[in-house]
C-alpha positions in Angstrom: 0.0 0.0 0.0 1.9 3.0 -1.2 2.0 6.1 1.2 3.1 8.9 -1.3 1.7 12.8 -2.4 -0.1 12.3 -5.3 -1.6 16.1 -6.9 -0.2 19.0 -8.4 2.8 19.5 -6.5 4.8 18.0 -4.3 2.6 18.5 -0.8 -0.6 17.8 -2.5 -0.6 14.3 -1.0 -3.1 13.6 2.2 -2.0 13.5 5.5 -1.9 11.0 8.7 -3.0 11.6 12.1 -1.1 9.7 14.6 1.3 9.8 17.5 1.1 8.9 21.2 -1.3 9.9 23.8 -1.3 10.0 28.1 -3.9 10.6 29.5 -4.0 13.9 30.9 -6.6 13.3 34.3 -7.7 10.1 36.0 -10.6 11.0 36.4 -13.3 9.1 39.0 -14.3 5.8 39.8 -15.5 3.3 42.2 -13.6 -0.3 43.1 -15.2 -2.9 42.5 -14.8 -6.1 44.8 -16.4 -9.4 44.4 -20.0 -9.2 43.4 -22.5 -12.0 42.0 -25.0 -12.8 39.6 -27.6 -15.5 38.7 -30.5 -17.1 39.9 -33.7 -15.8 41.5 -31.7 -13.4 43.8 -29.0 -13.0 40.8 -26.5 -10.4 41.4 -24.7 -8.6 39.0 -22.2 -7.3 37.1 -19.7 -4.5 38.3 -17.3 -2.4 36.7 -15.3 0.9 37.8 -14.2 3.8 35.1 -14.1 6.5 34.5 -13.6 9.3 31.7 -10.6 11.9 31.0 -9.7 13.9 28.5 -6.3 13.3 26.5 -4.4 14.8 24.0 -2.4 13.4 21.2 -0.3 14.4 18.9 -0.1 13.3 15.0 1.8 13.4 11.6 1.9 15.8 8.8 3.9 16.4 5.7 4.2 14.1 2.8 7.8 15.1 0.8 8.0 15.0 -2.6 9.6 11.3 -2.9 7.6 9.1 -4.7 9.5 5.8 -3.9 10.4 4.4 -0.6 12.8 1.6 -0.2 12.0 -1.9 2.7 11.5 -0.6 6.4 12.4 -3.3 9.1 9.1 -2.2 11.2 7.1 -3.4 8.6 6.0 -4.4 4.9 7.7 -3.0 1.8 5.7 -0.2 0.5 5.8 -0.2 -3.1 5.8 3.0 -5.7 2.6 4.2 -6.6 1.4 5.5 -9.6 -0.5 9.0 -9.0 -2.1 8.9 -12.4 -3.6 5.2 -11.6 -3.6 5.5 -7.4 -6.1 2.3 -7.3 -3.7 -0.1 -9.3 -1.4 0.7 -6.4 -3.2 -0.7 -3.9 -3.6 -4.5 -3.4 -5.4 -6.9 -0.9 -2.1 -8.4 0.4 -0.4 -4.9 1.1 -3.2 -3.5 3.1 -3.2 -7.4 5.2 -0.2 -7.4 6.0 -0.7 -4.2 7.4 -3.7 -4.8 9.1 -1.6 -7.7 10.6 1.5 -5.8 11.9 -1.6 -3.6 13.6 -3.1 -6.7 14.8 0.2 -8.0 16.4 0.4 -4.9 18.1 -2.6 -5.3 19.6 -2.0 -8.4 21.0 0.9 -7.2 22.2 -0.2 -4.4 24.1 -4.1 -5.6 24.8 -5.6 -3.1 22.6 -4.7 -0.4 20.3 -7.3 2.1 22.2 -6.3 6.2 22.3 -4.2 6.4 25.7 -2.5 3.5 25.8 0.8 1.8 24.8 -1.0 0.3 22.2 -2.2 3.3 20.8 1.5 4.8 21.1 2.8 1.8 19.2 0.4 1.8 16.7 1.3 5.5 15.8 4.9 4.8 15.7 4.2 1.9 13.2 2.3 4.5 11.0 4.8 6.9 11.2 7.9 5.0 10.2 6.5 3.6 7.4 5.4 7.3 6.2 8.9 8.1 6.3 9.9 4.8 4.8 7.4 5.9 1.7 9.3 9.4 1.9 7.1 11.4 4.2 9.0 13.9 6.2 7.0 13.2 10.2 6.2 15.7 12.8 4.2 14.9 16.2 2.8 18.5 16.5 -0.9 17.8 16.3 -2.7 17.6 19.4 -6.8 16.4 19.8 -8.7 15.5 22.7 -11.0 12.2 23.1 -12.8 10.8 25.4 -10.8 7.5 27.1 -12.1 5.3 29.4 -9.5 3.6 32.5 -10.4 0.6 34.8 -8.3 1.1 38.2 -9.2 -2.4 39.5 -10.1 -5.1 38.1 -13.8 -5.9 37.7 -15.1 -8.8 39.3 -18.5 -10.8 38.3 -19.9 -14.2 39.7 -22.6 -15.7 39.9 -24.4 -17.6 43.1 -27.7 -19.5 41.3 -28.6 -21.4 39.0 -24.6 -22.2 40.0 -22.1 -20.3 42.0 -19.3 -19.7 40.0 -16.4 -16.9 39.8 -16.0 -15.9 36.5 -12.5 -15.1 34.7 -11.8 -11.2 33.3 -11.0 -11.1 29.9 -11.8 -15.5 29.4 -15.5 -15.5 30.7 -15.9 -11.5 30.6 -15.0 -8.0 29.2 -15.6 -5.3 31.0 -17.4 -2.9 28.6 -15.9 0.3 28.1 -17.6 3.3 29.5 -19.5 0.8 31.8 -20.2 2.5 35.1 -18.6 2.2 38.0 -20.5 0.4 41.1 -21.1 -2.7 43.2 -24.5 -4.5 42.1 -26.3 -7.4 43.2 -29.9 -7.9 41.9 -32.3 -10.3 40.7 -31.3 -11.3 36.5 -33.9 -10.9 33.9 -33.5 -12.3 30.5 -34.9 -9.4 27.6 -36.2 -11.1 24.6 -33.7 -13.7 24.0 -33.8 -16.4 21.2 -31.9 -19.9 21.8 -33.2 -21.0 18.3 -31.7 -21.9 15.0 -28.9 -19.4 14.4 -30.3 -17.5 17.4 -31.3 -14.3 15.5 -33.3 -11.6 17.8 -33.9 -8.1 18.6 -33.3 -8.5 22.3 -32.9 -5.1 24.0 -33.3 -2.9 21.0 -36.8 -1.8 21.3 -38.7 0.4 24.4 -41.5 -2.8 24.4 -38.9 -5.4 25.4 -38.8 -4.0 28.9 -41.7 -3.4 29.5 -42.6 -5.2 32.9 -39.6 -5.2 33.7 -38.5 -4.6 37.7 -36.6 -1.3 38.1 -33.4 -2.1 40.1 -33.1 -5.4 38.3 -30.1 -6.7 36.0 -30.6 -6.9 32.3 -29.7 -10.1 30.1 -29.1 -9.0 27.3 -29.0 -11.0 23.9 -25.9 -9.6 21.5 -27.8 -9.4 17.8 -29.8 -6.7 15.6 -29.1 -3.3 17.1 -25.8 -1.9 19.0 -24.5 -2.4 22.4 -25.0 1.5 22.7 -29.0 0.9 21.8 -29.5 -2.2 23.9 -27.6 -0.5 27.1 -29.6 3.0 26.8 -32.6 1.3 27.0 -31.7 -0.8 29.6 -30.5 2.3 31.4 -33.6 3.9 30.9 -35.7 1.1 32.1 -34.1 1.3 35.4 -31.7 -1.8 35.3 -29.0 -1.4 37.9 -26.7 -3.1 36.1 -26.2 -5.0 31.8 -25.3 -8.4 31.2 -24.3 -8.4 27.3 -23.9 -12.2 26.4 -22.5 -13.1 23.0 -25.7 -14.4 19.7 -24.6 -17.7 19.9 -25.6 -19.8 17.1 -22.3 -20.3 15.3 -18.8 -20.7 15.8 -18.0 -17.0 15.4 -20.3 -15.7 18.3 -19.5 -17.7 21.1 -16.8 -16.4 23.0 -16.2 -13.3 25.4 -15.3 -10.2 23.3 -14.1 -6.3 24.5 -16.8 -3.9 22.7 -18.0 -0.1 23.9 -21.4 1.3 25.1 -22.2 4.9 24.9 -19.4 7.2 26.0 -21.9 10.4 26.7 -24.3 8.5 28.6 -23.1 9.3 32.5 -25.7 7.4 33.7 -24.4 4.0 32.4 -24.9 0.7 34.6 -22.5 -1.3 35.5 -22.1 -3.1 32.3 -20.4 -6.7 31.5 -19.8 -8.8 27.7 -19.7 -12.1 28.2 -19.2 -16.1 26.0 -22.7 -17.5 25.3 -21.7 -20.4 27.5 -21.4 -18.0 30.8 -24.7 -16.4 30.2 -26.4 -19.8 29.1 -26.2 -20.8 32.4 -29.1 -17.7 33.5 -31.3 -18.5 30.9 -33.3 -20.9 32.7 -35.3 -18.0 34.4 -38.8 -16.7 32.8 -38.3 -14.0 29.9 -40.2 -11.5 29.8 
């Protein structure tokens, strides 16, 4: 994948954004310690964070070098031709990219703004602009919104079975989850064990209706976002969000990180989970 200026004169190629972040406040949070879920009197999830802003600089400034010879942090980026840019690009160039990324990530945990990841991630980007013949300057700075977990969240369960689940193997953490210690009765929303296990569990107003403010909502992934299904959770009164994996083939099984809404400050304590950790719940009455 060629990295190169490509217009009427020598700057008139795009630019990157990039370079490393800290973030700038801790911001506030509660810790977490040893809460359950499950059965009739099924507890529920917990998580601490909390939200800060961060700056980060980037990278500007394509030269006028068209060429770039092999860089040792990462695939060969070939010439490109300006007056045929899409010839230049090919499927295997922008994978093995996406792979160097991807090692980084499981390197580091995750590639997200704030964190060594990130920081990596934007020193891959910027040597290979200068190995396609980009002169690089971190002098761009941006703010986002970063979420930071300053314990570890725990989440059990004491009926149907009592079991202490594993972070990041059973469970994610969501990000932007609130911060709390819950324990509450679970209710299943709208769930479908079926066939490939299609639903719409969570993503309309009508699935929660009857249910008990205060409670914990199971939560079906499928159909709509995790942003969607949380909201209306949230605005149904649960006290805390189990989101559990479709289910229904191979690919939507396990435990997985994802996001829920990062201006919502009135988030519940919010957990992901495998199908086979929330199949265990899904013995009590739906409603």
């Amino acid at each position: 994948m060629g990295l190169v200026a490509c217009g009427d004169d020598s700057q008139g190629g795009g630019e990157t954004d990039g370079g490393s972040s800290s973030v700038a406040s801790a911001g506030t949070g509660s810790v977490t310690t040893n809460p359950t879920v499950g059965g009739s009197s099924g507890a529920g999830s917990t998580t601490q964070g909390a939200t800060s802003e961060t700056g980060g600089p980037g990278s500007t400034g394509p030269s006028d070098d068209t060429s770039s010879s092999g860089d040792p942090t990462g695939p060969d980026v070939p010439v490109v031709d300006c007056d045929d840019f899409p010839s230049s690009i090919d499927g295997d160039s922008l994978m093995a990219h996406l792979a160097e990324l991807q090692a980084i990530a499981d390197e580091h945990g995750n590639r997200s703004v704030g964190t060594p990841g990130y920081d990596a991630s934007a020193d891959y980007v910027r040597a290979r602009l200068a190995a396609a013949g980009y002169e690089t300057a971190v002098d761009q700075d941006f703010e986002a919104t970063v979420f930071e977990e300053f314990s570890p969240t725990a989440f059990s369960s004491a009926a149907p079975v009592e079991q202490t689940y594993v972070l990041e193997d059973d469970f994610f953490t969501a990000r932007y989850s609130g911060a709390g210690t819950v324990t509450a009765q679970v209710v299943p929303i709208d769930i479908n064990l079926n066939g490939d296990n299609q639903n719409n569990s969570g993503c309309q107003p009508s699935d929660f209706d009857g249910f008990p403010p205060g409670a914990i909502a199971l939560i079906q992934r499928g159909s709509c976002s995790f942003i969607n299904k949380v909201n209306r959770a949230e605005q149904a009164g649960a006290s805390g969000v189990i989101l559990f994996n479709q289910g229904g083939n191979d690919n939507r099984l396990d435990a997985f990180l994802a996001g829920i809404d990062p201006e919502n400050t009135n988030n519940p304590p919010t957990v992901i989970t495998s199908y086979a950790v929330s199949y265990t719940h899904l013995t009590l009455p739906t409603i």
